[in-house]
C-alpha positions as CSV (number, residue, x, y, z in Angstrom):
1,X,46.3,30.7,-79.7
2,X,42.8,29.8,-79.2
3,X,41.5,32.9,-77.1
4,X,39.0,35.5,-77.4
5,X,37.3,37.8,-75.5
6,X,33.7,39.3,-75.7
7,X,31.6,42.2,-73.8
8,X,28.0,42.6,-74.0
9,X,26.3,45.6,-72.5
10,X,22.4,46.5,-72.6
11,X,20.4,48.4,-70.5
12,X,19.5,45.1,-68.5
13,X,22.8,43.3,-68.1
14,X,27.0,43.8,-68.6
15,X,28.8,40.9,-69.1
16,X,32.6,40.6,-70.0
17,X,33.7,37.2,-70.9
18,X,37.7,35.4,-71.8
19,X,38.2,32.3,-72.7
20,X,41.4,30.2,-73.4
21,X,40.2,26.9,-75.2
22,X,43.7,25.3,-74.3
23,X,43.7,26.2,-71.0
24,X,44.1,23.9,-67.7
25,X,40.5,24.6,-66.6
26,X,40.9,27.8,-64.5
27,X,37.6,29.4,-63.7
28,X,37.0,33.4,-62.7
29,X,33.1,33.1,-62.4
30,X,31.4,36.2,-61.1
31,X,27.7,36.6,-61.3
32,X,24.8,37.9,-59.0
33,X,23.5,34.0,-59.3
34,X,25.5,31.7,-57.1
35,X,24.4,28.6,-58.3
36,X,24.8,29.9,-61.8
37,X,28.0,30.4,-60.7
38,X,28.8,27.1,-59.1
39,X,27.7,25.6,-62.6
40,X,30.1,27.5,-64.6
41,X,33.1,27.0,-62.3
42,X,32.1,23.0,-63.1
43,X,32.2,23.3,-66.5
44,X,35.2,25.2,-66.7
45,X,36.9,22.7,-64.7
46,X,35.7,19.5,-66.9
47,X,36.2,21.0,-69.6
48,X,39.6,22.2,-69.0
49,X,39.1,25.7,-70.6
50,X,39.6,28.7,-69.0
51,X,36.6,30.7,-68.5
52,X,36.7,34.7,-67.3
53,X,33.1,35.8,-66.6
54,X,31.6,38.7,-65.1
55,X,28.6,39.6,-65.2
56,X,26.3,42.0,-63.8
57,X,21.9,42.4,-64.4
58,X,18.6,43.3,-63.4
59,X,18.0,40.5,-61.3
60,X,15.6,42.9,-59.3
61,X,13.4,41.9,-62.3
62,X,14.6,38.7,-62.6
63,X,17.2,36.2,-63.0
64,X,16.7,35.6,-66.9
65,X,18.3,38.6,-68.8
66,X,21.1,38.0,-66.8
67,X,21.4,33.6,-67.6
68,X,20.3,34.2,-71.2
69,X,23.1,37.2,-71.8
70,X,25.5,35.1,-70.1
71,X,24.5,32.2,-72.1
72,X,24.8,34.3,-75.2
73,X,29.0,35.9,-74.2
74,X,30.2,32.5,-73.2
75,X,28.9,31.2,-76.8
76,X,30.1,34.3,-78.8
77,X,33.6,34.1,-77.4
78,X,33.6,30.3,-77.5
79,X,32.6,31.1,-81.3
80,X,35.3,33.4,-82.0
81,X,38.6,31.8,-79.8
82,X,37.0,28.1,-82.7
83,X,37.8,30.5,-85.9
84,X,38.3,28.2,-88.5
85,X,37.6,25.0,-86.5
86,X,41.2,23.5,-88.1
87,X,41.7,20.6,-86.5
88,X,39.3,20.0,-83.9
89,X,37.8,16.5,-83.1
90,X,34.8,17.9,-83.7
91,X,31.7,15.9,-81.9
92,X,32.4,15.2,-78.0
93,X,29.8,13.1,-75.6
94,X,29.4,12.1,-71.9
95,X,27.3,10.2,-69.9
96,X,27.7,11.8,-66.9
97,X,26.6,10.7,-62.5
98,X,25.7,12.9,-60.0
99,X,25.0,10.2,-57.5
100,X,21.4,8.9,-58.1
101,X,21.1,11.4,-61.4
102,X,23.0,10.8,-65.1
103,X,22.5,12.9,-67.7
104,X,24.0,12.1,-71.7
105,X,25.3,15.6,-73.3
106,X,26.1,15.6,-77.1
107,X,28.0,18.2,-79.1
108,X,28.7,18.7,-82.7
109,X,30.7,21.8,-83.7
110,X,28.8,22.1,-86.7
111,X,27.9,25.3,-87.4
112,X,24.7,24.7,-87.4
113,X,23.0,25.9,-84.0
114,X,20.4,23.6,-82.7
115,X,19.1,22.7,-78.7
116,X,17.6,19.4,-77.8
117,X,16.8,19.2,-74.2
118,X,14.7,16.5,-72.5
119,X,14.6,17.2,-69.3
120,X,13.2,15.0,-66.3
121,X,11.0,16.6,-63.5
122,X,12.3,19.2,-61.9
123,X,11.9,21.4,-58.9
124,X,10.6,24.6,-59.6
125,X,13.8,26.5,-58.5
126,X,17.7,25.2,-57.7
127,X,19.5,27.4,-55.7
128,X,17.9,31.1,-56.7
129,X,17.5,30.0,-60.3
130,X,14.0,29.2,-62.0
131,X,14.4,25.5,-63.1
132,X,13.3,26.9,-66.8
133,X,16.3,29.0,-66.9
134,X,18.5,25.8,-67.4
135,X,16.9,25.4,-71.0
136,X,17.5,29.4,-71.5
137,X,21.0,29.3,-70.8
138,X,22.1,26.4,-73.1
139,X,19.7,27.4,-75.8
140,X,21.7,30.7,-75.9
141,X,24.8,28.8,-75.9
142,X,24.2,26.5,-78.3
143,X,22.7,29.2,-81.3
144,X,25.6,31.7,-80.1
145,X,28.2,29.2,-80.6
146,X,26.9,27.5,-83.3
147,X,26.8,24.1,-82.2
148,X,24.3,21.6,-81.8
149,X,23.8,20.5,-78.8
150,X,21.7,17.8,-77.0
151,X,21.2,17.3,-73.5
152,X,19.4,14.0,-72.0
153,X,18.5,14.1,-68.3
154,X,17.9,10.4,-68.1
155,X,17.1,10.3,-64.1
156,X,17.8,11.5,-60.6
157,X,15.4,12.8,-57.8
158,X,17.7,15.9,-56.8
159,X,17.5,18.8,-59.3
160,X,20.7,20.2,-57.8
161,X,22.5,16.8,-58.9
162,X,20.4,16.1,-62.3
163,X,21.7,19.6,-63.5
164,X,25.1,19.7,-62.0
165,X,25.7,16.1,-64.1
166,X,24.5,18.3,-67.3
167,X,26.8,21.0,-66.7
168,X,29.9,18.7,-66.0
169,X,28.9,16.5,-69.0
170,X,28.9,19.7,-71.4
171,X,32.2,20.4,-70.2
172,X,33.4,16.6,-70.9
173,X,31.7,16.5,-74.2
174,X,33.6,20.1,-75.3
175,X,36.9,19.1,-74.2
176,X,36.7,16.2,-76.5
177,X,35.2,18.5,-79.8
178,X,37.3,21.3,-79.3
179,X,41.1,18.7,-79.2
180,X,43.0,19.2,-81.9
181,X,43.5,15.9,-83.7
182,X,44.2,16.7,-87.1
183,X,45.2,18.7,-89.8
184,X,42.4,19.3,-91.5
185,X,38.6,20.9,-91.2
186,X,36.6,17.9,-90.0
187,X,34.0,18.1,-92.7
188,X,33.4,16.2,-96.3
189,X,32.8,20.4,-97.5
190,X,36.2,21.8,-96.0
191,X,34.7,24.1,-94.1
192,X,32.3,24.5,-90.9
């Protein structure tokens, strides 16, 4: 069974976090950030993992302790429910529409953590969320869960739909790297 389960609590945020890698692409999302939420419940569904977050933070101070720890649980448990990483395809990819926007998102389950994001011009804030906080969360992601990860927003004029086409293409490009489709570690060393 590839499942795990995380909790992270520090005097700015408490976040508890399951995941179910073969799941159906059930989503229990509960944050203090709606559109944080909305993004999550998208890539759940794409990716057709389950996904149990809740999370509560100082967003009196502001919204980033809470996106960065979030970022951080969902890639520690997604870490953890891997293990060995017997099996899996591996890399995954998605060119992904939102209407006028596409963005291409890349994953290697590598072991190796490492964030490229080129990002188009966006508006200041989405929903309640800084715009910069998009880069926060899948930076904390990618390091946590020890992926490399890229992430190409290659046009669109709505921010809502240029980052809405990244989320649903992370979850398209995981559900291809985390199938299993063989018997083996897919690396020449044996291990990631």
């Amino acid at each position: 069974m590839r499942k795990a389960k995380f909790e992270r609590k520090t005097k700015e945020t408490d976040i508890s976090v399951e995941l179910d890698l073969d799941g159906t692409g059930k989503a229990e999302i509960n944050t203090p950030i709606g559109f944080l939420n909305h993004m999550l419940e998208l890539f759940t569904f794409f990716s057709r993992i389950d996904l149990k977050l809740k999370a509560s933070g100082d967003v009196n101070v502001d919204l980033h302790h809470t996106v960065e720890d979030a970022g951080l649980s969902i890639g520690e448990v997604f870490f953890k429910a891997l293990s060995d990483k017997t099996g899996i395809h591996r890399f995954g990819h998605a060119a992904t529409p939102m209407d006028e926007a596409l963005s291409q998102v890349v994953v290697d389950i590598s072991g190796r953590p490492f964030l490229v994001y080129k990002s188009v011009q966006l508006p200041e804030k989405i929903g309640e969320m800084d715009s910069e906080l998009f880069e926060v969360f899948f930076q904390a992601f990618a390091f946590r869960s020890r992926i490399t990860l890229h992430i190409n927003m290659l046009y669109g004029d709505n921010g809502h739909h240029i980052i809405e086409s990244c989320f649903k293409g992370l979850g398209r490009a995981m559900r291809q790297a985390v199938k299993v489709t063989d018997q083996d570690v897919p690396s020449t060393k044996g291990v990631l």
